[in-house]
N, C-alpha and C positions, 0 to 999 in steps of 0.2 A: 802139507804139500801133497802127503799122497792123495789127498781127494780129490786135486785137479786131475791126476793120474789119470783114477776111477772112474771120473767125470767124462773125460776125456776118452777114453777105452769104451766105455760103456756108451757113448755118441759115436765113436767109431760102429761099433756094433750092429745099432739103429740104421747106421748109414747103408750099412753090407747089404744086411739083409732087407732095406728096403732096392736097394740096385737087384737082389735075388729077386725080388719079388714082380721088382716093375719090367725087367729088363731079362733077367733068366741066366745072371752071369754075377761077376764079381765085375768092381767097378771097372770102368774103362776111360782113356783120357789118351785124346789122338795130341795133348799140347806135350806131355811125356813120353811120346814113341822115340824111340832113340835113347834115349836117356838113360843110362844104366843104373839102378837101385835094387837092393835085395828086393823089393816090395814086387817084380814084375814078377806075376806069376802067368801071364802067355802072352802073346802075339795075333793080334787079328785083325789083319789089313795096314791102315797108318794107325790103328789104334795098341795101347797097351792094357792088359787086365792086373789091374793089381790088389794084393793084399797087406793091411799091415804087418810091417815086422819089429820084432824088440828091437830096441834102439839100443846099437850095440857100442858106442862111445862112451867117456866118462860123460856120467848128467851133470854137467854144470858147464855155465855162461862167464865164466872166469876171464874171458878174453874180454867181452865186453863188459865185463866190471874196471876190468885194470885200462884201459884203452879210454876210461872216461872218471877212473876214481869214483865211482858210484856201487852201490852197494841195491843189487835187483830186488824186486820182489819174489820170494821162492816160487809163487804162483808161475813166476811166467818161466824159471828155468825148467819146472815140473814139465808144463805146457810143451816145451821145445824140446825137452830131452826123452818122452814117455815111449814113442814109437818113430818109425818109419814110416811115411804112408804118402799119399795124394792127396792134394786139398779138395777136400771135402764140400761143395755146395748144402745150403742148409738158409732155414725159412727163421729169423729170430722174430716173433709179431708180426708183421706184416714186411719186414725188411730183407732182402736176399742179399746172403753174404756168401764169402766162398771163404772156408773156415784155414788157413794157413798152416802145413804142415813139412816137417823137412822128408825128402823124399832120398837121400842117400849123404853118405860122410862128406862127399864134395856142398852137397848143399846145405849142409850143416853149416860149414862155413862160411856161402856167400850168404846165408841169414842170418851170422851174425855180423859178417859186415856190413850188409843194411842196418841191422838194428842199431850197430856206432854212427853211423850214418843220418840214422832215425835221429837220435839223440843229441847229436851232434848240433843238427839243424834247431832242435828243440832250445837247445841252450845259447846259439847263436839269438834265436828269436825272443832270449828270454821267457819262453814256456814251463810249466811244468814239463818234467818228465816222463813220456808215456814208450812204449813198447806194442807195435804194433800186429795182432793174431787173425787179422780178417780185412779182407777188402772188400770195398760196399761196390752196387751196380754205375756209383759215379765216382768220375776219377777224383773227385775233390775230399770222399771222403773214405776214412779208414776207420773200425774197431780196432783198440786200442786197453792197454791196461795202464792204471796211473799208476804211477811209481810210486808214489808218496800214501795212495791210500787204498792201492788194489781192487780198485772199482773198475767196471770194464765199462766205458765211453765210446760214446760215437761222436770222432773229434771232425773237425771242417780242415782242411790242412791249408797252412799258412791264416789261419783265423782262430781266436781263444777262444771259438765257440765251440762246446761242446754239449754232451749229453748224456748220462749216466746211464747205461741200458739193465745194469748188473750192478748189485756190491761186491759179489767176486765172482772169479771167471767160474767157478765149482758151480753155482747156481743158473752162470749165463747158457754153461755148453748142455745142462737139465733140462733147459728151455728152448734148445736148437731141435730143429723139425728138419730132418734129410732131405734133401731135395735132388733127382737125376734128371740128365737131362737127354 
């Protein structure tokens, strides 16, 4: 589990300081103005500039284990519990994603009420079980982790088509290229 952590931290990083680099600041996101998070570190204009912070809650998805009797992949609580931050835009091959990230204790929670949600639907449709860390530039589809085999997919939603992008997320988020906009 720690290496999604690492994986994870260490793409955050890449992220920062490409926004240093392109932009002369730490990231910025006018869709989080307002929004309280340790992560805001100023204020400028409708926009907010923020940094990651330790993710100061207990790291585990226990809610949505027992809410659904399922047993997660440690991948994806590592994934959710590692930091604080903003979602992160980023280039996987040719595909733009904007990588999902919890941004304060309240959002802690309504991500994992999506993610019962996620699952919910999953299992109403008779699906495998996936858990989803990224939304693609169409609404139809989502990055995702499979439950059963920790492979990270790019699924079609409401369709069993999918796409292996990753065999685990530690490899996929090595493979993410920052992107600001």
């Amino acid at each position: 589990m720690q290496q999604t952590a690492e994986a994870l931290r260490d793409f955050t990083l890449r992220y920062l300081e490409h926004w240093q680099q392109t932009h002369g600041h730490l990231p910025a996101s006018e869709d989080l103005f307002g929004i309280a998070s340790p992560c805001v570190s100023e204020t400028r204009g409708e926009a907010v500039l923020w940094r990651p912070q330790p993710f100061s809650l207990p790291a585990s998805l226990d809610a949505v284990e027992r809410a659904l009797d399922i047993r997660l992949q440690p991948a994806i609580t590592e994934f959710y519990t590692s930091q604080f931050a903003g979602d992160m835009r980023a280039q996987h091959g040719t595909r733009a994603l904007s990588l999902l990230q919890v941004w304060s204790e309240a959002d802690f929670i309504r991500m994992q009420e999506n993610l019962i949600g996620h699952l919910v639907m999953k299992r109403r449709l008779k699906e495998t079980p996936t858990l989803f860390i990224a939304t693609t530039d169409s609404d139809s589809e989502i990055i995702s982790i499979c439950n059963l085999s920790g492979e990270v997919i790019l699924e079609q939603l409401g369709v069993k088509k999918r796409e292996v992008l990753s065999c685990e997320i530690k490899d996929f988020l090595e493979h993410l290229q920052p992107v600001s906009e």
